[in-house]
C-alpha positions in Angstrom: 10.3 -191.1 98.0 11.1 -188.4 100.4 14.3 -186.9 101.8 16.8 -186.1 99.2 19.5 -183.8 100.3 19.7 -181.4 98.3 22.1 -178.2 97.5 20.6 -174.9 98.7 21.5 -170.8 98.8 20.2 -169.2 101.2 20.7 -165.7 101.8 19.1 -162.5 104.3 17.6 -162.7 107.5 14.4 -160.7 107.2 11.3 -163.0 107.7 9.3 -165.0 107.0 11.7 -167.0 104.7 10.9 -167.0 101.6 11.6 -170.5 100.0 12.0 -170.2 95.8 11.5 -172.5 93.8 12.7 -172.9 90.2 11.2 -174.1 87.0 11.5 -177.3 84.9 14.7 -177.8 84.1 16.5 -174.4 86.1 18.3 -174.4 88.9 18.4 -171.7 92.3 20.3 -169.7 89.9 17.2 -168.7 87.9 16.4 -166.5 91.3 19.3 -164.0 90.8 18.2 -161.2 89.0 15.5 -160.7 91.5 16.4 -158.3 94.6 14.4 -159.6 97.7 16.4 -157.0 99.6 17.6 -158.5 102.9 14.4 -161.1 103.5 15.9 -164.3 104.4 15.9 -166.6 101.0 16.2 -169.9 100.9 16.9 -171.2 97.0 17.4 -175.1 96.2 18.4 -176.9 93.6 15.2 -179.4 93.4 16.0 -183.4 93.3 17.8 -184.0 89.5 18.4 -179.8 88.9 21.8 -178.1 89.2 23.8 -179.4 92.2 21.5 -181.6 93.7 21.7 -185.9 93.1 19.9 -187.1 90.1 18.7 -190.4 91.0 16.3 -192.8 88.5 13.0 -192.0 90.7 11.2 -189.7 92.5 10.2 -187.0 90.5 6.5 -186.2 91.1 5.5 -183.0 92.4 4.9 -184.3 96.0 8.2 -186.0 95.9 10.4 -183.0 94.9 8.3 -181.0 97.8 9.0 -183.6 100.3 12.3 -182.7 99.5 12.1 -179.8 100.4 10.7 -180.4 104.1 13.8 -181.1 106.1 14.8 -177.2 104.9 12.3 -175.7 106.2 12.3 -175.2 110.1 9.4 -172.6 110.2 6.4 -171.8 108.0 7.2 -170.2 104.3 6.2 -168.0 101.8 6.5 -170.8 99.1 7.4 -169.3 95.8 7.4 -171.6 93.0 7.5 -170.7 88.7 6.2 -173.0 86.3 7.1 -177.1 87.2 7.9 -174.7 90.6 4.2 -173.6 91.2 3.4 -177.8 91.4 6.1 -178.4 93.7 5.1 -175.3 96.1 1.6 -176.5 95.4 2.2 -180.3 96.3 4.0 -178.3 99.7 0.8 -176.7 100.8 -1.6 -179.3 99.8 0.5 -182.5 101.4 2.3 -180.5 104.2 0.4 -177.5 105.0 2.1 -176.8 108.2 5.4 -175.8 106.5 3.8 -172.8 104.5 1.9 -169.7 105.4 1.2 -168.5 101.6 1.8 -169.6 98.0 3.2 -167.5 94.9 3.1 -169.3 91.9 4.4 -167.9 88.7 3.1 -169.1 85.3 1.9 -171.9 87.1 2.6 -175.6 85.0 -1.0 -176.8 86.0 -4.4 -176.3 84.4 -3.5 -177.6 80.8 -6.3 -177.2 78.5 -7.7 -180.3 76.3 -6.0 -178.5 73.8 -2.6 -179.0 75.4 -3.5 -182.2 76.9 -3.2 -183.5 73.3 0.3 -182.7 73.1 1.6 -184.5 76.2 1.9 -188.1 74.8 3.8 -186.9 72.4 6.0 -184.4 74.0 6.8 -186.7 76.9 7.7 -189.9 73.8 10.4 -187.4 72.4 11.7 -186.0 76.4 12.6 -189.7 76.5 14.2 -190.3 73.3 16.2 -186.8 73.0 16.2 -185.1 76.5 17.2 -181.4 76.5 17.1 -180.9 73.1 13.4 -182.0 72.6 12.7 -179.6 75.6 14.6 -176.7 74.0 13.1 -177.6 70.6 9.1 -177.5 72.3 10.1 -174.0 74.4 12.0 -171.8 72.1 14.3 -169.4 72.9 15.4 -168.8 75.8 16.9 -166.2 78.7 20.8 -167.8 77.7 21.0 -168.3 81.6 17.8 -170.5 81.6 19.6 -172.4 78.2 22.8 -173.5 80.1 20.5 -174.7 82.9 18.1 -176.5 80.9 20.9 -178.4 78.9 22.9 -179.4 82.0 20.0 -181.3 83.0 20.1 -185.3 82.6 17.3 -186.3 80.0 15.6 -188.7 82.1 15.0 -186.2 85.1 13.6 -184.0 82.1 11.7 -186.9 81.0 10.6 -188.0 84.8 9.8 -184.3 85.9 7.4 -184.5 82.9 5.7 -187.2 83.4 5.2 -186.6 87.4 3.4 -183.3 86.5 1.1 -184.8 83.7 0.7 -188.8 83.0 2.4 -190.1 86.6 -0.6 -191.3 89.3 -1.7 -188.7 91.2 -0.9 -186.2 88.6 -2.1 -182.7 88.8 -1.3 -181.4 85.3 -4.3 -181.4 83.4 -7.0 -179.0 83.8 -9.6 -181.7 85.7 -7.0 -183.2 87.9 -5.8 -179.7 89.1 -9.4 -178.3 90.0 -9.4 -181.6 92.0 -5.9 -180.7 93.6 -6.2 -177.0 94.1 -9.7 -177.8 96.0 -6.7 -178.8 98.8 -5.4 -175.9 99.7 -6.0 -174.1 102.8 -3.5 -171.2 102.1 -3.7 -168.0 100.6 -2.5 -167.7 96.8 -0.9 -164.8 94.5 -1.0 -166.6 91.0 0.8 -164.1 88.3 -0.1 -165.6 84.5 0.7 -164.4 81.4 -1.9 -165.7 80.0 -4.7 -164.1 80.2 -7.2 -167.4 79.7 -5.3 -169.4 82.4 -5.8 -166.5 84.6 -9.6 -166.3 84.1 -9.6 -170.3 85.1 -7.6 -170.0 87.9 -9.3 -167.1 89.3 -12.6 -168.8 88.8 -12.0 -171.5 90.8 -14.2 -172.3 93.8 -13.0 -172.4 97.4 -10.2 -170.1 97.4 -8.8 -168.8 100.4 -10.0 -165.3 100.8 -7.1 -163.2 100.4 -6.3 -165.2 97.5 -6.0 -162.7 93.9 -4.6 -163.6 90.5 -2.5 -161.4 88.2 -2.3 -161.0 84.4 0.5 -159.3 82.8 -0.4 -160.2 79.1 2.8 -158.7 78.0 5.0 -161.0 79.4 6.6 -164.2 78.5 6.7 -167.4 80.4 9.6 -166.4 82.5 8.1 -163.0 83.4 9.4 -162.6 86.8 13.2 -162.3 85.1 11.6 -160.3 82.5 10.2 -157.9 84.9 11.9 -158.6 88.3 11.2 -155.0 90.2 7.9 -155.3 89.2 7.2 -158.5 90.4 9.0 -158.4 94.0 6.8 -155.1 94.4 4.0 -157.3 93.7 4.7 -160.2 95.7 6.1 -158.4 98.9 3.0 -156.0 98.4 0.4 -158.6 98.7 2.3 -160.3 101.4 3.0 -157.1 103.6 -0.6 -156.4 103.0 
């Protein structure tokens, strides 16, 4: 299920656009304490998330980035945190014409067997208690990123989960997202926080060339609003470069 109009900022005129996408449960909102200067932006709200329609279906990875397809009328920088980093992912891999690189940020794929447990679980109480079983697994919160998260409807919470982890075609889990990264043909900065996810991601086989991953340990989950100079130096760097 493709095509979902969807409500977008866009702002700048400097290319190439960069297209950001937000984070399980955020909206374009979750973009604006970072300063791109005047690069030509383009921020939606993905399918279920902020302005945008929340219909019953649809909420795989590869369905919120063929969302996203009609927006785009040249090739992006694709930007994506967390749930974000599937959806720019899913982009590259299934339409690899519409992007020329990939940011991810604290990607959501490359769960351990560890946190493969948990998902059964977590996804059971998404569906019986919606935001508040989300806020209740994350912890606290930027108060920004709270207001989001609770304005979501439970069962895109719920469906959003289940796309990235249980849903066919899944990419979640550690095994399924070697398999799914092996895809891409484009160039990834991935910035972690933690520092054992970086090590797998960096470690995979068959990346692009100009491909590097980042660490910054001291950071939380969100830790491109944590550190937003920081990480626009980084990103633009790597891309200028």
């Amino acid at each position: 299920m493709t095509g979902m109009k969807l409500h977008v900022e866009t702002r700048g005129h400097a290319g190439p656009p960069l297209l950001l996408v937000h984070g399980w449960g955020g909206d374009h909102r979750a973009w604006h304490p970072l300063d791109f200067g005047g690069r030509w932006v383009i921020a939606p709200d993905l399918r279920g998330h902020g302005r945008s329609p929340a219909p019953a279906t649809g909420y795989r990875p590869a369905d919120l980035a063929g969302d996203l397809v009609p927006l785009l009328d040249q090739p992006v920088v694709a930007v994506g945190h967390s749930m974000g980093a599937q959806v720019v992912t899913a982009l590259a891999v299934e339409h690899p014409e519409a992007v020329r690189a990939l940011v991810v940020i604290a990607p959501a794929y490359g769960a351990d067997e560890e946190e493969e447990r948990l998902i059964p679980g977590r996804l059971a109480a998404l569906r019986a208690e919606g935001a508040a079983a989300a806020l209740r697994r994350l912890g606290p919160l930027p108060a920004p990123v709270t207001r989001q998260l609770l304005a979501t409807p439970g069962h895109v919470l719920a469906e959003c989960y289940a796309g990235m982890y249980t849903e066919p075609g899944a990419f979640g889990v550690r095994r399924a997202s070697a398999r799914y990264l092996a895809g891409l043909t484009r160039p990834v900065l991935a910035v972690h926080n933690v520092p054992e996810a970086a090590q797998w991601e960096g470690g995979l086989t068959g990346r692009h060339p100009r491909s590097r991953t980042v660490v910054w340990p001291e950071a939380g989950h969100f830790l491109h609003v944590e550190h937003p100079s920081a990480f626009v130096d980084l990103m633009t760097s790597w891309w200028d470069a």
